[in-house]
C-alpha positions as CSV (number, residue, x, y, z in Angstrom):
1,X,1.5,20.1,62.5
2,X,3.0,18.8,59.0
3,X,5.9,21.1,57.8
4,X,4.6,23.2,55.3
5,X,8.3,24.1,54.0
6,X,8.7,20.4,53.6
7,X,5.8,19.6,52.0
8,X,6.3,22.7,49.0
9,X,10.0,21.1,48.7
10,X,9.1,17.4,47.9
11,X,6.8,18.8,45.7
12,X,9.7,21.5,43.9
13,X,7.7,24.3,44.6
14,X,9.7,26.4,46.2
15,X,11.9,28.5,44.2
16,X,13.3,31.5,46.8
17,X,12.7,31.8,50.4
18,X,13.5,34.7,53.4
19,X,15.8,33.4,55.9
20,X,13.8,32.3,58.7
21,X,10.8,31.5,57.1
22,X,11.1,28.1,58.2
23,X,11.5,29.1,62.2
24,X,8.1,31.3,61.9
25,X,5.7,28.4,60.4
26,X,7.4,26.0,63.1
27,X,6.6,28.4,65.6
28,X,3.2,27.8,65.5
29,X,-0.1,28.8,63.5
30,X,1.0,31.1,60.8
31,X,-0.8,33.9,58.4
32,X,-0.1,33.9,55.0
33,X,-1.4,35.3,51.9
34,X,-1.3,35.4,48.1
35,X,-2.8,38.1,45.9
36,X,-4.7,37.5,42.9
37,X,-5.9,40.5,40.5
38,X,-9.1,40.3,39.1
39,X,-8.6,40.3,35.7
40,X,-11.4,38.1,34.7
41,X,-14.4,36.1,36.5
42,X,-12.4,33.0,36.2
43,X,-9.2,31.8,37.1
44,X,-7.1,29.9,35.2
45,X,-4.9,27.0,35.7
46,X,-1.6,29.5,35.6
47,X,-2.8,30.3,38.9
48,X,-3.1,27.3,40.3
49,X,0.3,27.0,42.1
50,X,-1.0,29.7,44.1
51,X,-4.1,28.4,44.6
52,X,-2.0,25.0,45.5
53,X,0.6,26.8,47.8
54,X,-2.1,28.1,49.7
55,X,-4.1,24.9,49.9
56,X,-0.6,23.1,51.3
57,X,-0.6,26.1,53.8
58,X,-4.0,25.3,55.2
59,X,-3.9,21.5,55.3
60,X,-0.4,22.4,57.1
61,X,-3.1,23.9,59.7
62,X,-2.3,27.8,58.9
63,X,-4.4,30.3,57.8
64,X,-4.3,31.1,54.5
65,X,-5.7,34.9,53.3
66,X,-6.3,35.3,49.4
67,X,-6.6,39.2,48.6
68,X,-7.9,40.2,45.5
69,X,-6.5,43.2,44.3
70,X,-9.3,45.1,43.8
71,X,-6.9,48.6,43.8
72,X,-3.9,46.8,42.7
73,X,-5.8,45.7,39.5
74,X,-7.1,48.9,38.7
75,X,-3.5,49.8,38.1
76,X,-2.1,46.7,36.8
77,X,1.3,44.9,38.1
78,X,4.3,46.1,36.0
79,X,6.1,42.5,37.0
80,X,7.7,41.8,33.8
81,X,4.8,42.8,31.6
82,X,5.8,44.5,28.4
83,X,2.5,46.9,28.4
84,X,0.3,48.2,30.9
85,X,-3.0,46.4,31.8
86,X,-6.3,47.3,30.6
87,X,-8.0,49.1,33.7
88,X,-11.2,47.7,35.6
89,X,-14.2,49.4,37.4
90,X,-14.8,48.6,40.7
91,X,-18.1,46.9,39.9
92,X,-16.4,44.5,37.0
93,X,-13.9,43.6,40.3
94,X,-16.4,42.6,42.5
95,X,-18.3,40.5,40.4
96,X,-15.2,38.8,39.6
97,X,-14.2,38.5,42.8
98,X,-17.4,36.7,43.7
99,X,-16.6,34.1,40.6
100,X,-13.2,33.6,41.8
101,X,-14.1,33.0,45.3
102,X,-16.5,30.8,44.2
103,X,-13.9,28.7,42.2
104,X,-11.3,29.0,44.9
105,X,-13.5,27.2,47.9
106,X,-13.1,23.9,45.7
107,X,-9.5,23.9,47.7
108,X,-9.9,25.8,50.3
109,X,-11.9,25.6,53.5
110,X,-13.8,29.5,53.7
111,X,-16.9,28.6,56.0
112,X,-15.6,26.8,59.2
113,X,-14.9,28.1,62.1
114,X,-11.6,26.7,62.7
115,X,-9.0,29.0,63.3
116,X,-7.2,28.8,60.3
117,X,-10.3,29.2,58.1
118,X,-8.9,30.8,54.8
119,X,-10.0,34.7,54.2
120,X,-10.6,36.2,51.2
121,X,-10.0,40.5,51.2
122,X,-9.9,43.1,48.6
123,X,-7.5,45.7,48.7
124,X,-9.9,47.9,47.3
125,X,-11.3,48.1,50.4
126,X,-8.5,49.3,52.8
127,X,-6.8,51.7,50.0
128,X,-9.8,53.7,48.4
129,X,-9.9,55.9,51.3
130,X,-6.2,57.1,50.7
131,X,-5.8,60.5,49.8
132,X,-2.5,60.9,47.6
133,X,-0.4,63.0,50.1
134,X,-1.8,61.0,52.5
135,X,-0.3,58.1,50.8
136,X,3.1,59.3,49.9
137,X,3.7,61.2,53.4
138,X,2.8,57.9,55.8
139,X,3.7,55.0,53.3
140,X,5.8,56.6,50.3
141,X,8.7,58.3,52.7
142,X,9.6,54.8,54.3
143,X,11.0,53.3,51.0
144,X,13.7,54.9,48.9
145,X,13.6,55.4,45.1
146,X,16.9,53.4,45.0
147,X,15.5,50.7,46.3
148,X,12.6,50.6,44.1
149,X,14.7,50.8,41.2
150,X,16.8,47.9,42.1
151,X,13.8,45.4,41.7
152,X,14.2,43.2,38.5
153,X,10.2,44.1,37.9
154,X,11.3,47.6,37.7
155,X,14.8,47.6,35.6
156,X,13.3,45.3,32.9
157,X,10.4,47.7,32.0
158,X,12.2,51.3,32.4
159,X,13.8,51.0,28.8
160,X,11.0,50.7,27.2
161,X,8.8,53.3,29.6
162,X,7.4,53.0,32.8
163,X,4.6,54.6,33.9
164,X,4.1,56.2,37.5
165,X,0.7,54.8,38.1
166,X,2.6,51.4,37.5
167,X,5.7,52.3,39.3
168,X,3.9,53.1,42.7
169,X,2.6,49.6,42.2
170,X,5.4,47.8,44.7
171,X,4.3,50.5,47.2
172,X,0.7,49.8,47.1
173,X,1.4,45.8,47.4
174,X,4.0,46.6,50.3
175,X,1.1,48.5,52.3
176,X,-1.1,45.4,51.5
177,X,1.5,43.5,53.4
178,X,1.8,46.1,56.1
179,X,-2.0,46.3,56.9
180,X,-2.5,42.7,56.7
181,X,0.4,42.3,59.0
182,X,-1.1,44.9,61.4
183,X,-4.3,43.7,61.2
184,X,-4.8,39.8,61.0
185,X,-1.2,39.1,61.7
186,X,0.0,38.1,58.6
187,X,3.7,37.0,58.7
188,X,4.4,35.8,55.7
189,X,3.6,36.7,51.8
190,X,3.8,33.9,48.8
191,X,3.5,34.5,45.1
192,X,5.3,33.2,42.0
193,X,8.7,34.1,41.5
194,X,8.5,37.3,39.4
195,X,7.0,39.1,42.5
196,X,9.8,38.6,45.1
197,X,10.4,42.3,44.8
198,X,7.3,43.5,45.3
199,X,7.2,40.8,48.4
200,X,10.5,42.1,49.7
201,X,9.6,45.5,49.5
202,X,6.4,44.6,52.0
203,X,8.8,43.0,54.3
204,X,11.1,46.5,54.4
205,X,7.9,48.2,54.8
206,X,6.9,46.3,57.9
207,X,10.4,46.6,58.9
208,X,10.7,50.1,58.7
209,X,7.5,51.3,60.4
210,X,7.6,48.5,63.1
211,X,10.8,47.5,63.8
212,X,9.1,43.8,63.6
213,X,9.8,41.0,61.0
214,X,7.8,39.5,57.7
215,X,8.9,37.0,55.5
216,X,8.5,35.8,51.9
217,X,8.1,32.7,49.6
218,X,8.3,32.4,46.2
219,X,7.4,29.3,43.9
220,X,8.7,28.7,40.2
221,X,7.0,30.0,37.3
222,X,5.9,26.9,35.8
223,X,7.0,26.0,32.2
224,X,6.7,23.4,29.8
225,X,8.8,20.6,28.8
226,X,9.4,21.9,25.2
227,X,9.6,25.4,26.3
228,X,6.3,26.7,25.4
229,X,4.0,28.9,27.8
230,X,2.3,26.6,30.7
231,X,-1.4,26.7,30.6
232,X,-2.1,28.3,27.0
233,X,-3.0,26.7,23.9
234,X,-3.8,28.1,20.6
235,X,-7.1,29.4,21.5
236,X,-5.6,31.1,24.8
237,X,-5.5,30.8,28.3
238,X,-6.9,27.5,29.8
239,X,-9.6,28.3,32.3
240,X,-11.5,27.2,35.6
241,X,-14.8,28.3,34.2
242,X,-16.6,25.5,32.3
243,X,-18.0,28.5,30.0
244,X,-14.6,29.2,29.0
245,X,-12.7,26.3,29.0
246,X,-15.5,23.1,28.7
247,X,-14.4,20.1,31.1
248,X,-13.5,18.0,28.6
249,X,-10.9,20.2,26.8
250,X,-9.7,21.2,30.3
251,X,-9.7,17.3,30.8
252,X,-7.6,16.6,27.2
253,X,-4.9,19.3,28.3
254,X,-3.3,17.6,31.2
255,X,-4.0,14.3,29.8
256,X,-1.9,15.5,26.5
257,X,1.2,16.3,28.5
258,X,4.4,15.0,27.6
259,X,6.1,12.1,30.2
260,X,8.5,14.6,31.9
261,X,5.4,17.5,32.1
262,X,3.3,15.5,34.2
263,X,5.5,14.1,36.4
264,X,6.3,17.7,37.6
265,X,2.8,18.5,37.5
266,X,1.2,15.6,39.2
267,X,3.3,16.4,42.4
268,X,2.1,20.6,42.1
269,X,-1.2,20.1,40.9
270,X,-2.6,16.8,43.2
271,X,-2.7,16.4,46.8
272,X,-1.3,12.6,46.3
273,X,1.4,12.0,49.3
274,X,5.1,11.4,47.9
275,X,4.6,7.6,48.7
276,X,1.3,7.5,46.3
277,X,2.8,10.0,43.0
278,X,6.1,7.7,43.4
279,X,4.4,4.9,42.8
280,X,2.6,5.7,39.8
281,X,5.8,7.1,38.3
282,X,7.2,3.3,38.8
283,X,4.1,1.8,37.2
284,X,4.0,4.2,34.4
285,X,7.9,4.0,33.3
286,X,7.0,0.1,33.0
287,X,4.8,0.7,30.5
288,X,5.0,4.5,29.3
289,X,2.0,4.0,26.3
290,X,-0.4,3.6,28.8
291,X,0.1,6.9,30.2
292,X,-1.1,6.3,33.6
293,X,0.3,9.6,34.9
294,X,-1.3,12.0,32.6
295,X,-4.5,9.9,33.1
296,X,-4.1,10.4,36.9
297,X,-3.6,13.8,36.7
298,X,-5.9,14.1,34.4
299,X,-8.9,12.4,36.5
300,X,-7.8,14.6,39.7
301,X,-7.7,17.9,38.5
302,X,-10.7,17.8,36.7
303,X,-12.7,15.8,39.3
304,X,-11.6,18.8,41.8
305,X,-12.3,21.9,39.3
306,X,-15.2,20.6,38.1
307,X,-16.7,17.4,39.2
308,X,-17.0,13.6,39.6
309,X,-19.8,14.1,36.9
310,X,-17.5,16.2,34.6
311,X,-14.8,14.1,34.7
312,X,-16.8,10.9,33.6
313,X,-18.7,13.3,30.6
314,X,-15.0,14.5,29.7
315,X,-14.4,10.3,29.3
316,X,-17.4,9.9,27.6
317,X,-16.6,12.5,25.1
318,X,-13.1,11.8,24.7
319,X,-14.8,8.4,23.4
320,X,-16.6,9.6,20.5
321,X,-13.5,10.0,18.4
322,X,-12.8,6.3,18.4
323,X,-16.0,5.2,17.3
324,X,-17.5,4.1,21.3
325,X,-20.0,6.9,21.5
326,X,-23.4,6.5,20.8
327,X,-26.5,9.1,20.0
328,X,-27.1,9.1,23.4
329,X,-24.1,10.3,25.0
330,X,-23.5,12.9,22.0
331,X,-27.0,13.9,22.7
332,X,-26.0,14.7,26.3
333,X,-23.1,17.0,25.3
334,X,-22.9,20.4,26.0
335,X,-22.5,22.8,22.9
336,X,-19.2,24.0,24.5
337,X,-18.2,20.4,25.0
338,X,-19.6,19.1,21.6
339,X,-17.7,21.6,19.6
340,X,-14.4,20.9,21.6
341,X,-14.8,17.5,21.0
342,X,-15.1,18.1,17.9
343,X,-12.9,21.2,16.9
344,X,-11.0,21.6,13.5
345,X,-13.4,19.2,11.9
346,X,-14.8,20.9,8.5
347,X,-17.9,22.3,9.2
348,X,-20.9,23.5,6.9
349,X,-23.8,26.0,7.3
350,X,-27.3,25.3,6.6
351,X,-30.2,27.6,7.6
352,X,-32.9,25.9,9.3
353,X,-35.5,27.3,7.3
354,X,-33.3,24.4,4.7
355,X,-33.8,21.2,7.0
356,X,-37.7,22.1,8.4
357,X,-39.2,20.3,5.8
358,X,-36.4,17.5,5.7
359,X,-33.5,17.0,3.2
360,X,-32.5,13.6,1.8
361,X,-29.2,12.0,2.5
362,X,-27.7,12.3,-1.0
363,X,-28.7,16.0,-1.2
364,X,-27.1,16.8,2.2
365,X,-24.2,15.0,1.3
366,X,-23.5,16.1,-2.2
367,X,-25.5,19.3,-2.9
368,X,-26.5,21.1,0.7
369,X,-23.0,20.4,2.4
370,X,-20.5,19.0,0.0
371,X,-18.9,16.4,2.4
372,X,-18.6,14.6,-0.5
373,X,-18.5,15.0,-4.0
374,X,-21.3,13.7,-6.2
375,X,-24.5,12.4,-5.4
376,X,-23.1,9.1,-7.2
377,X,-20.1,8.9,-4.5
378,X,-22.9,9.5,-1.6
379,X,-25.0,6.5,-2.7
380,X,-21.9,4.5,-2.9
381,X,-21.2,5.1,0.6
382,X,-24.5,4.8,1.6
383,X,-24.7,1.3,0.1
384,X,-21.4,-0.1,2.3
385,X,-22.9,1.3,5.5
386,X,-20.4,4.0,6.2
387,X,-22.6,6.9,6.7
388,X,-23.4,7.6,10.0
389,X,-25.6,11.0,11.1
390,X,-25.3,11.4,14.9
391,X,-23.4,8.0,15.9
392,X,-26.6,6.2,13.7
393,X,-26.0,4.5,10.5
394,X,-28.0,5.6,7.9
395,X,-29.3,4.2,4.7
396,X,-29.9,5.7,1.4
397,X,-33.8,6.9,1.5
398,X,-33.0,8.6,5.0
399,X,-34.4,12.5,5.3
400,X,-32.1,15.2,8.0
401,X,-35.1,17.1,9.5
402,X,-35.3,19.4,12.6
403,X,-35.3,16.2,14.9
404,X,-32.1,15.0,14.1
405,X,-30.4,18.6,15.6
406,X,-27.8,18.2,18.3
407,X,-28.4,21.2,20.7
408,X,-30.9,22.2,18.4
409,X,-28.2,23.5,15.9
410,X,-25.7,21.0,14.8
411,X,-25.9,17.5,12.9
412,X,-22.7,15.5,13.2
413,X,-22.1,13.2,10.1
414,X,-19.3,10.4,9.9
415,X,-17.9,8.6,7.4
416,X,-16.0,5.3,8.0
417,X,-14.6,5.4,11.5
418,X,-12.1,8.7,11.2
419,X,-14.0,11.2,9.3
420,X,-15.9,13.5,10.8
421,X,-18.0,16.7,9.4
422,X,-20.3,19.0,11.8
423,X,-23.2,20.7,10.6
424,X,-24.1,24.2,11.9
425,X,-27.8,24.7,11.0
426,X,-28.9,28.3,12.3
C-alpha cells in the first residue's frame, strides 16, 4: 500500500496533522472524508485540493467518503467568513449535489465494487430528523462552551457578531464525524486548514462518547505567488462547470501562472510521480520562455476536468489571437468559448433586422459599427488586404448578411494581425 502521508508531503500538502495519524493509515485500509457545502452546482478549482487529497487517499487504496453538507450548508460555516451565508433549500442542495457528484467521479472511483470505492453522503440526511433538545441533550452536553470558544473560526468572528445558528455549526460538523465514525468507520477527517477546529472538535466528540480515537488532516490554503486570492479572477470564481467557466479560459488560467505558481501547483493539482514533475522543472529552468510547466499543467487539468477534446478546442482557440485560426475552427466555437477568447475586445451592436438584407463593408465599418472612422479610411484598408470578417479577407464590394453570423449572433472583424472587434447582432 503506498503511504498516503508520504505521498501529501512530497507534494507540500500537508499543513497540520493529529499525532498518530500516520500509525492508523499504516494500519491498514482507512476511512476518510472531506465535506463540501453545496453552495453552487459546480465546483470550483478552490476545491480541488480536497478533491486531490481525497483522490491521493484512494489511489493509496483507502476509502475516501465526500459528504455534502446538505444541513451544514443550510446554515453556512462561520470558518473565517466575515458574514453569514445565503441559506439553501433542500431541493437547490440536491440538485447540486447531483452536479457535484457528477464532476467529482472525474477523480474518483464511485461505481466499483472494490472496497475502498469512494461514497458520497449528505448530512441532510442523518440530521433532519433531530429534534433541538434532542440535539443539545445527546450531542450539545459532551462539548463545553469553553472549548468552542477557543477555536480560531470562533474568536475571529465574535467581535464583529456571531450568530447561534452559525455558532452551533462546529457541533453539527463534530456529529458528522461521530456518525460517520459509528457508522462506516471513518477514522480520519481532512479539510483545508481553516477547519482544523471544527475537525478537532469531531475527534473530542468521538472521544468523549466512545472512549475511542479519530484523527485529523489539514492541507494549506492555497495562495498565489503575488499574494492575490487562488482561483479568482476579475470576473470571479473559476469553475468546473464548462457553463461557467468555458474550457478554454479554464485552460488560459493555469497556463498564465507565474514560474514559482506552477511549480507548486503542478505537484497539488497532477497526479505526475515526483521523478516525472522534477524533471520538467529541470527542462523548464533551461529555458523558462517556453513555459513548459504551465503548459503541462495546463494540458492535465483541463484534459481531466473536461476532456481530451476540450483541451485540443482550448489550443485551438488560444490560436486565433495570433493569426493561426481559420473560419472553420472559429466556426466550431462555443459562444462561451468564443467570447472568452475574445473578451475586452470593443464590441458593437447591430439588430438583425440591420444585416437581413446585407450591409456593405464600408458601411459596416464606418457607419453601422464605427471600427473605424470614415468610409475613406475603410476603403483604404480594404485596398491593402487588412480586413478580415471571420478569419476571411475581404475585399471592398463584400456585403455582411445573416450567413456570415458566428453562433448565429456575432461577426468577428480584424484588422491587420492585432486588432480585433466583435459584433453582437441580436
Amino acid at each position: 500500500m503506498k503511504d498516503f502521508i508520504e505521498e501529501l508531503q512530497w507534494r507540500r500538502m500537508i499543513y497540520d496533522v493529529m499525532p498518530g495519524t500516520d500509525e492508523q493509515l499504516k494500519s491498514g485500509m482507512t476511512t476518510a472524508y472531506l465535506g463540501i457545502d453545496p453552495t453552487a452546482d459546480s465546483l470550483h478549482i478552490g476545491h480541488l485540493v480536497g478533491v486531490m487529497m481525497l483522490t491521493h487517499l484512494q489511489r493509496c487504496g483507502h476509502r475516501p467518503i465526500v459528504v455534502i453538507g446538505g444541513a451544514t450548508g443550510m446554515i453556512g460555516d462561520p470558518s473565517f467568513k466575515s458574514q453569514e451565508r445565503k441559506l439553501l433549500s433542500i431541493e437547490q442542495i440536491r440538485h447540486n449535489q447531483e452536479c457535484i457528484k457528477a464532476q467529482l467521479s472525474k477523480f474518483l472511483d464511485f461505481s466499483s465494487d472494490k472496497s475502498n470505492s469512494a461514497l458520497m453522503l449528505n448530512n441532510y440526511d442523518w440530521n433532519h430528523s433531530w429534534s433541538f433538545l434532542d440535539f443539545i441533550r445527546d450531542v450539545g452536553k459532551h462539548i463545553t462552551v469553553n472549548y468552542m470558544m477557543s477555536k480560531d473560526c470562533v474568536k475571529k468572528r465574535i467581535e464583529s457578531g456571531l450568530s447561534f445558528t452559525e455558532f452551533s455549526y462546529q457541533l453539527l460538523q463534530a456529529y458528522d464525524f461521530k456518525y460517520l465514525f459509528d457508522n462506516y468507520d471513518c477514522r480520519l477527517q481532512m479539510g483545508g486548514s481553516d477547519q482544523w477546529g471544527n475537525i478537532t472538535c469531531g475527534t473530542e466528540l468521538i472521544r468523549k462518547t466512545t472512549g475511542k480515537e479519530a484523527f485529523a488532516l489539514t492541507c494549506p490554503l492555497i495562495t498565489k505567488a503575488d499574494g492575490k486570492k487562488f482561483g479568482k479572477t476579475e470576473k470571479g470564481n473559476v469553475w468546473l462547470d464548462a457553463e461557467k467557466t468555458s474550457p478554454y479560459a479554464f485552460y488560459q488560467f493555469w497556463l498564465n501562472t507565474s514560474d514559482e505558481d506552477a511549480k507548486k501547483f503542478i505537484r497539488i493539482f497532477t497526479l505526475m510521480n515526483k521523478e516525472e514533475i522534477e524533471a520538467i522543472e529541470a527542462e523548464h529552468d533551461k529555458a523558462p520562455e517556453t513555459r513548459l510547466l504551465q503548459k503541462t499543467l495546463a494540458k492535465d487539468i483541463t484534459i481531466r476536468v473536461h476532456s481530451q477534446e476540450s483541451f485540443e478546442a482550448a489550443i485551438a482557440a488560444s490560436e486565433m489571437l495570433f493569426g493561426k485560426g481559420t473560419r472553420e475552427s472559429l466556426s466550431r466555437l462555443d459562444t462561451n468559448t468564443f467570447l472568452s477568447v475574445f473578451e475586452g475586445v470593443p464590441m458593437f451592436e447591430l439588430s438583425k433586422s440591420e444585416i437581413e438584407n446585407g450591409i456593405d463593408i464600408i458601411e459596416l465599418l464606418a457607419v453601422k459599427t464605427q471600427i473605424l472612422a470614415s468610409k475613406g479610411e475603410a476603403r483604404r484598408s480594404l485596398k491593402e488586404n487588412s480586413i478580415s470578417i471571420n478569419k476571411e479577407k475581404v475585399k471592398e464590394g463584400f456585403v455582411v448578411g445573416s450567413d456570415s453570423l458566428l453562433n448565429e449572433q456575432y461577426i468577428l472583424v480584424q484588422r491587420g494581425k492585432k486588432n480585433y472587434f466583435v459584433i453582437h447582432v441580436q
